[in-house]
Structure formats: structure tokens, C-alpha cells
C-alpha positions as CSV (number, residue, x, y, z in Angstrom):
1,X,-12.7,-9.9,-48.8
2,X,-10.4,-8.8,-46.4
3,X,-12.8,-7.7,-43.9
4,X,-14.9,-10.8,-44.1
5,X,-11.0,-12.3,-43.1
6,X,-10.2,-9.5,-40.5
7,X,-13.6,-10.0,-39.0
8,X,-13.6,-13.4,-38.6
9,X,-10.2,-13.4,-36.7
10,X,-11.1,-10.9,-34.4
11,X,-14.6,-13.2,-33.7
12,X,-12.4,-16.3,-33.1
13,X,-9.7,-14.1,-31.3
14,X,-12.3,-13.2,-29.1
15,X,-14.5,-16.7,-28.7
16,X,-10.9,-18.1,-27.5
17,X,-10.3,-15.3,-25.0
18,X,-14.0,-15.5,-23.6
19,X,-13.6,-19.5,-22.8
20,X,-10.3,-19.1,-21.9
21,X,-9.8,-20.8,-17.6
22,X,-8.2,-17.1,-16.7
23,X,-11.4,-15.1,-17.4
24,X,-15.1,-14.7,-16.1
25,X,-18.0,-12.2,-16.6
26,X,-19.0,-12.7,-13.6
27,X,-16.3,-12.5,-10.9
28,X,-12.7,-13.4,-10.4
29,X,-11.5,-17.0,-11.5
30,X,-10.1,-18.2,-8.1
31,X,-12.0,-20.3,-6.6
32,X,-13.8,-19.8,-3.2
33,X,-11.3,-21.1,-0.9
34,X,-8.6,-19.5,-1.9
35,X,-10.7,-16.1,-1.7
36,X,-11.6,-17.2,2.0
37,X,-7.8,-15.7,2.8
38,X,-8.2,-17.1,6.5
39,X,-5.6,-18.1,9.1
40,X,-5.7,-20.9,11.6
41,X,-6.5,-19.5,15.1
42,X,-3.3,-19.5,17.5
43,X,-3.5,-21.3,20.8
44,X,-0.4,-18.9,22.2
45,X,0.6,-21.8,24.9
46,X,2.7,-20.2,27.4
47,X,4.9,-23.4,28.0
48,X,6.0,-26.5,25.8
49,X,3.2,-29.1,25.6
50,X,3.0,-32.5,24.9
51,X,0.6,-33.2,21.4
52,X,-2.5,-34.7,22.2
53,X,-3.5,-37.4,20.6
54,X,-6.6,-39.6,20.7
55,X,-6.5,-43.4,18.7
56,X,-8.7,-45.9,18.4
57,X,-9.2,-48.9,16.1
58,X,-12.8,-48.6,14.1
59,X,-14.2,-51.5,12.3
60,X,-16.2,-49.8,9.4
61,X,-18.7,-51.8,9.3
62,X,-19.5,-51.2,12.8
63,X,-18.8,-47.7,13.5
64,X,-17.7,-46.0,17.0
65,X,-16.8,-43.0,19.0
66,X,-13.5,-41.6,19.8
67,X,-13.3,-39.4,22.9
68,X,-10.7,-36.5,22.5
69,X,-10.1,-34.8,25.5
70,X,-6.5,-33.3,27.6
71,X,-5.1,-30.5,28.9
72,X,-2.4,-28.1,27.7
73,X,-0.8,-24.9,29.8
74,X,-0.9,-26.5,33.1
75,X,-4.6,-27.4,32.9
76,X,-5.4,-23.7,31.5
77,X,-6.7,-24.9,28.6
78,X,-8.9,-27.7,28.3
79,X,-10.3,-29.5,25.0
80,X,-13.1,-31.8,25.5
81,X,-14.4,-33.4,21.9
82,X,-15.2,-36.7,20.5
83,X,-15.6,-37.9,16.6
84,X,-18.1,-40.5,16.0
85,X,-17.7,-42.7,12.9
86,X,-21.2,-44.1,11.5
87,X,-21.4,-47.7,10.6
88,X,-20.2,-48.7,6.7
89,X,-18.4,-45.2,6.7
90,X,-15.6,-47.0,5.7
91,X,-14.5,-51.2,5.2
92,X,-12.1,-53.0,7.1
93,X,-11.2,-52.0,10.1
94,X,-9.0,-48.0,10.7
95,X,-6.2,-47.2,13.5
96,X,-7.9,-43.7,13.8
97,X,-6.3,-40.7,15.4
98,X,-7.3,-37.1,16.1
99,X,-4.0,-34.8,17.3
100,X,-4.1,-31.3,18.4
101,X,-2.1,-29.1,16.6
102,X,1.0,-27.6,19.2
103,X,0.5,-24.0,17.9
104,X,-2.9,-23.8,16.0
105,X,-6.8,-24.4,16.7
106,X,-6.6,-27.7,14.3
107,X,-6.7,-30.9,14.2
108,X,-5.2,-33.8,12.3
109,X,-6.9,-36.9,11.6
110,X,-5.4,-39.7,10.1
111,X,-4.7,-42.3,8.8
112,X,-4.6,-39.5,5.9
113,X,-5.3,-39.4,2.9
114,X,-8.8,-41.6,3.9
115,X,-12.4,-41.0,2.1
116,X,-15.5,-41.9,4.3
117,X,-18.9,-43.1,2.0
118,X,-20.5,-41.3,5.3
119,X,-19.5,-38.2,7.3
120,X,-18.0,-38.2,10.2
121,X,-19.2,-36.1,13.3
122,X,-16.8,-33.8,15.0
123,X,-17.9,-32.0,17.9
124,X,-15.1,-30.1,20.0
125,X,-14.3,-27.4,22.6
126,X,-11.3,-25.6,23.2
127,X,-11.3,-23.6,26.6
128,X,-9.0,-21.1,28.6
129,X,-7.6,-19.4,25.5
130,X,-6.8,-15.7,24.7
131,X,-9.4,-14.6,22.1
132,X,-9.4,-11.2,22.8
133,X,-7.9,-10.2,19.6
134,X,-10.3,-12.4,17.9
135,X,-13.5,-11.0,16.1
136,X,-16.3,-14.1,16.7
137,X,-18.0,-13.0,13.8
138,X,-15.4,-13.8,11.1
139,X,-14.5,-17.1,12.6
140,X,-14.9,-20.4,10.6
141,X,-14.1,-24.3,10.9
142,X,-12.8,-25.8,8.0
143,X,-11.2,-28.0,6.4
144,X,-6.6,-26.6,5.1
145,X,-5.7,-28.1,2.1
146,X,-1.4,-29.3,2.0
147,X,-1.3,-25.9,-0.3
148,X,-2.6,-23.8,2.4
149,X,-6.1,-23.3,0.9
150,X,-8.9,-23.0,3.5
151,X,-12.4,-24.7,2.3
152,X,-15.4,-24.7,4.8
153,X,-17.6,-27.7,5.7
154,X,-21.1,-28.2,6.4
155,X,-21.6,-27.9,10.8
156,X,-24.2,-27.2,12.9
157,X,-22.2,-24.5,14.6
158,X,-19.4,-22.4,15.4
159,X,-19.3,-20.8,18.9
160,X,-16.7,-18.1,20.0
161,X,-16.7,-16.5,23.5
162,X,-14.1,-14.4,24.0
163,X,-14.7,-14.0,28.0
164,X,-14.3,-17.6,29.0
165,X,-12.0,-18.1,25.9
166,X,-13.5,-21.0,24.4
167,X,-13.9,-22.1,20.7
168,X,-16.2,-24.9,19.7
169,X,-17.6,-26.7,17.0
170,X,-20.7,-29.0,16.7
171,X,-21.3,-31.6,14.5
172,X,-18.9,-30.8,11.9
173,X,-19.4,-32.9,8.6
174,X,-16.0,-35.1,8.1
175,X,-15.4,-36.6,4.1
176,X,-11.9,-37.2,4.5
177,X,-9.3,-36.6,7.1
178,X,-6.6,-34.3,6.5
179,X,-6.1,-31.1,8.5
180,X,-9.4,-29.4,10.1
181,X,-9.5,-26.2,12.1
182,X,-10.3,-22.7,13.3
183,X,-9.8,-20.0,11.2
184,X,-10.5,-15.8,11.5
């Protein structure tokens, strides 16, 4: 009898262990983007800069483009982007803005917290930056949670050249704005 007791305490002992959230056969229980363990991708300006900002007012039901472009450093570095909102992403109508981060490859779009019932398209270049401490093939664009937590997004494509110092993005898939950027 007091097997049949001991046994079945160690089985239940162990079915609670094995569903517990802190435990996995397969792998380690944090999720993906915490693993990632990326950081945003310095723009190292050399003098104080002015954010850049871009705003426009979007009907949802109609859709539109907003064109993000300025210069930083003197006109060293250029970004020329634009984020195109498809019609019935949203209702109502949105004051929407993209700004440049003034340290970091990333942008914040607002009004945030916003949801989209269609992506929005992001396409941008940076250009005249120092990448030469960056590898091109562990750079990402993603999406930083407040917590810090780096989660990637569906785009078409990430391009790093290190010579001409130029980052860029195309057609990056947008559910919600928040804080989006370059990460190594």
C-alpha cells in the first residue's frame, strides 16, 4: 500500500513539474525575442540635431503616403523613406507621425498604441553613417517592445553597406506603431 501511495505522488509530482510554464523538452522557455539579444544600431552624430519628424493626417478609409525624408550631421547623413497606409487600414481619420530616433537607427510612429486591420509599408534609407564596426550579416529590423524586447517583422529586405554607410529597409510589414528599428 504504501508504494501504490509513494508511486502515485511521485507520478503527480512529476505530471506537475512537466506542465509547469518554467520547463520545456525541447528548448529554453523564453520566448524568441527575448533570445534575439539585439541592440538598436547607433547613428554616432557628431553634432546636436534637431528630431525629424514627418506628420500627416490619414483618413482610413482612404489611405495615403507619408514621405520621411531630412538631413542630420550637416547633410552627412541623409534618410530618405516614406510609409504608405492602405485604404480601411484603420477608421476615422489619424494625425500620423514617423520621428527619427536622435541616437539610434529607429523610428517612432505614433499616435501609439494604434492597431492597423492592414499592414502598413515602410520603406527607408539611412545614408553617411559609420558601419564599420557593424557585421551586415547579423543585422535585423524589427519591431522594441517598452520592456526592451526585440521581435522581427515580415520585410522584403534588409540592406547594409558598410562602404557608403547606408542602412535600409524595404517594405517592412507595420501592425501597430510603437518603436521600429535597426538592430545587430
Amino acid at each position: 500500500m504504501k508504494r501504490i501511495i509513494l508511486t502515485s505522488f511521485l507520478a503527480v509530482g512529476l505530471f506537475f513539474a512537466g506542465c509547469s510554464d518554467q520547463s520545456s523538452i525541447v528548448g529554453p522557455s523564453q520566448n524568441t525575442s527575448q533570445q534575439l539579444n539585439k541592440t538598436p544600431i547607433e547613428l554616432n552624430l557628431k553634432t546636436l540635431n534637431k528630431k525629424i519628424t514627418a506628420t500627416k493626417n490619414i483618413d482610413g478609409s482612404v489611405g495615403g503616403t507619408i514621405e520621411i525624408k531630412g538631413l542630420l550631421d550637416g547633410g552627412d547623413i541623409t534618410l530618405n523613406g516614406k510609409l504608405n497606409i492602405p485604404a480601411g487600414a484603420f477608421e476615422g481619420t489619424l494625425e500620423i507621425s514617423a520621428t527619427l530616433d536622435d541616437h539610434t537607427a529607429s523610428f517612432d510612429f505614433g499616435p501609439s498604441p494604434t492597431s492597423f486591420n492592414k499592414a502598413l509599408s515602410f520603406t527607408m534609407t539611412i545614408s553617411g553613417l559609420d558601419l564599420t564596426a557593424i557585421n551586415p550579416n547579423d543585422v535585423v529590423f524589427g519591431y522594441t517592445a517598452p520592456n526592451g524586447t526585440f521581435s522581427l517583422i515580415s520585410y522584403d529586405n534588409v540592406n547594409v553597406d558598410v562602404n557608403s554607410g547606408t542602412l535600409s529597409v524595404t517594405n517592412a510589414q507595420l501592425l501597430h506603431f510603437s518603436r521600429y528599428n535597426w538592430v545587430k
